[in-house]
C-alpha positions, 0 to 999 in steps of 0.5 A: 500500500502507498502511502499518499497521505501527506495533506500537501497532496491533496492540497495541490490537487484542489489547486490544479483542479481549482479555476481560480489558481494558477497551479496546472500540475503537481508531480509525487515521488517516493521519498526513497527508493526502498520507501512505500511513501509519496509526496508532493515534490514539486508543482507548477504552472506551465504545460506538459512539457515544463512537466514532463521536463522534471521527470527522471529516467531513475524514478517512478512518479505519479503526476497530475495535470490540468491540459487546456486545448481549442475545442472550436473557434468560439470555445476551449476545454480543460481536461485532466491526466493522470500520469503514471511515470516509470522511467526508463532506469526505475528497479523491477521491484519498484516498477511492480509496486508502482502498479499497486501503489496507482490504486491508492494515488487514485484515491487521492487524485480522483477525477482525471479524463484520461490515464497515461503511463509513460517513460519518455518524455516523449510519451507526453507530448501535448498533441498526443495527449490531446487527441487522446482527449478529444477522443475521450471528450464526447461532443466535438463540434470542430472536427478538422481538429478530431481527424 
């Protein structure tokens, strides 16, 4: 079991979630690499590729992030992710626990659109994942954008 009760957690969570602040994201990492315990390491307010540039190669992560896209020429969406990082250098043992641990991080980070699980910066780029949300979207009155 991971523990994700660290109350900055759920306190950047209602920011990123929050319309009225400008927090877009929060990212959480294990305190240790023999540690079952998570925490809010680091947020911001940029996009995905400010977030994406903060994850390690050595790490697994959990990030949360608030992705703002044209719906139509009138109109724009905003959508949240959660992201489920294992980089590329992250242990076996870890890499298993992390997929143990997502339950409890869903938990605490409970309303997202869509899941991606990556281990490149480039499985985190922001036309791909917002494709995936327009698919996951419903209604899409632009479709040249939806192709």
């Amino acid at each position: 079991m991971a523990d994700v009760k660290d109350p900055k957690i759920a306190e950047a969570y209602e920011k990123v979630r929050n319309d009225k602040e400008d927090l877009t994201w929060l990212l959480l990492d294990y305190e240790s690499d023999k540690s079952n315990a998570l925490t809010l390491t680091e947020s911001g307010t940029g996009d995905l590729a400010e977030l994406a540039s903060k994850l390690q190669p050595q790490r697994a992560s959990f990030a949360y992030a608030k992705v703002r896209y044209v719906n139509d020429e009138h109109s724009f969406r905003e959508k949240f992710v959660l992201i489920t990082w294992i980089g590329e250098e992250v242990k076996v043992m870890r890499r298993a626990k992390v997929s143990v641990h997502a339950a409890d991080v869903k938990n605490v980070l409970r309303a997202y659109s869509i899941e991606v699980s990556a281990s490149t910066a480039s499985d985190l780029k922001q036309d791909d994942i917002v494709t995936r949300l327009r698919r996951a979207g419903g209604a899409n009155y632009d479709r040249s954008k939806f192709d």
